[in-house]
C-alpha positions, 0 to 999 in steps of 0.5 A: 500500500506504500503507507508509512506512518499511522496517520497516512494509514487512517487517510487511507482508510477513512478516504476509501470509505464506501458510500452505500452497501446496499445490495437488492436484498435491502429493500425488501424480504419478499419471503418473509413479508409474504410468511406473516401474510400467509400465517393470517390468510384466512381471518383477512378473506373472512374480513375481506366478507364485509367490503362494501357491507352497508349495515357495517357494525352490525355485519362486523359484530356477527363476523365476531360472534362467527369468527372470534379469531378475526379479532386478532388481525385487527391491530395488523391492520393499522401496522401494529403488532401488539394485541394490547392497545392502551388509548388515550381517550381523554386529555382534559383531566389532570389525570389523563383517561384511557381505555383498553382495547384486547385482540387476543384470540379467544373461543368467544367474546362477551357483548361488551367484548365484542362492543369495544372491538368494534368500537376501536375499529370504527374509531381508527376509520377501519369500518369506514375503509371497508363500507366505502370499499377504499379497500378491495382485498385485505390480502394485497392490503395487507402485503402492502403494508407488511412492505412498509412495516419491512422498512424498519428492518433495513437497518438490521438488513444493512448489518446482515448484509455487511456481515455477509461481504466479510464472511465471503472474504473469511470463509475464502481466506480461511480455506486457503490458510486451512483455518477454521472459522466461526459465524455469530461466536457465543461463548457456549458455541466456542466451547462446544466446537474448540473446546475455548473459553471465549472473553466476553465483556457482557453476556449477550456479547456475540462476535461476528466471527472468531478464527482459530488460527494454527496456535490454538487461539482466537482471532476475533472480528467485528464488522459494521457499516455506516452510510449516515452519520450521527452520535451514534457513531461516537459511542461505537467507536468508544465500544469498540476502543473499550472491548479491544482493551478488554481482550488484550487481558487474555491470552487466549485472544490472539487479536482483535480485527474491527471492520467498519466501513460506510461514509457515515464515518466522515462526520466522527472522524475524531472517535474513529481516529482515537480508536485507530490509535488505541486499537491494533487492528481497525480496518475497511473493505478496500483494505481487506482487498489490499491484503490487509485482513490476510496479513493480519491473521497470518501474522 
């Protein structure tokens, strides 16, 4: 790389930066969002009975009576998962009121069950939506709507989807080393294959990867990716700076590789550098292309 100096070695790293690493897999998880809707096909095409009803209230409390296991849906239908809703009814009170509203399944619902259920729905404009036909099927409804509840799990998507560029690379590196690795290493997993207690500084501490090398110890690997800044990126950086130190105080610990990458870094240069400078190995993808990463663990 003909880099001399640490500081010429951050320029580096921290003006290779990717901008996005966004693959066709992050926007939607076709197979999941058509799972959920699967799991309630049923109850949504016997709903699907009251689209253009005019008595609409009444047919609902019949629907319930008939059908009580369409009660559970209901919150879906407003992209909320929770069968216990809590609402404000009432904010001119000191003490401000609320009413319960329950959508867990059951065999049979009282009348008054019944009342409130039908009571939320009308509230919410539900009732209004189905009498009016706004709506024409609850199914495709309801696959649209999974799609925009899906959005909440790109950022979890961003991270798998980072985790798996850098497994590609460890599972090519460590074949040609003739080195195992580990995906999502727990402690009880570590035990359970190598037979090693592995370091953790809390106990839902999960290493993206962990690397036996030739010496029987542990080469551990990190990786995150991100294209916004914010505070957050302060604290990762500090996290990550405070668990390198921790791990040096074991011997079964060979190193610690921290792969972070994404342009969200150029608004916290100053706690990634700290880091850089306090920890032995912080590196990014262009690097990992470089050779760095198989230099590392070779070492």
């Amino acid at each position: 790389m003909g880099l001399h100096t640490e500081l010429e070695v951050f320029e580096y790293l921290t003006k290779n930066l990717k901008c996005t690493n966004r693959t066709f897999d992050f926007f939607v998880d076709w197979s999941k969002i058509f799972q959920n809707v699967k799991n309630i096909e049923v109850e949504l095409n016997i709903l699907n009975y009251l689209i253009g009803k005019a008595n609409i209230k009444e047919e609902f409390m019949n629907l319930l009576k008939r059908y009580p296991e369409i009660s559970s849906i209901i919150p879906i239908l407003v992209a909320v998962r929770d069968k216990n809703l809590e609402i404000l009814t009432n904010f001119k009170t000191p003490d401000w009121e609320y009413k319960n509203y329950s959508f867990k399944k059951k065999e049979k619902y009282s009348s008054e069950e019944i009342n409130d259920i039908v009571e939320f729905c009308e509230r919410i404009g539900l009732l209004h939506l189905f009498e009016n036909k706004k709506i024409k099927n609850l199914v495709d409804y309801c696959i649209g709507l999974e799609v925009g509840i899906g959005t909440n799990g790109r950022k979890n998507r961003g991270g798998k989807i980072m985790e798996d560029i850098i497994e590609w690379h460890i599972s090519n590196l460590c074949k040609n080393l003739k080195l195992e690795y580990m995906a999502q290493a727990t402690k009880s997993k570590i035990y359970k294959t190598w037979k090693l207690e592995l370091p953790v500084d809390k106990s839902s501490r999960q290493y993206d990867f962990a690397i036996l090398n030739n010496n029987g110890r542990m080469i551990l690997i990190e990786t995150n990716f991100f294209s916004g800044g914010g505070s957050k990126l302060k604290s990762v950086a500090g996290e990550f700076q405070s668990l390198d130190k921790f791990l040096k105080t074991y011997r079964i610990v060979d190193k610690f590789i921290w792969i972070t990458d994404g342009t969200g870094w150029e608004t916290a240069k100053s706690p990634l550098q700290e880091a850089f400078i306090n920890n032995d190995y912080i590196i990014n993808t262009k690097m990992i292309y470089d050779g760095v990463l198989e230099e590392i663990i070779k070492l």
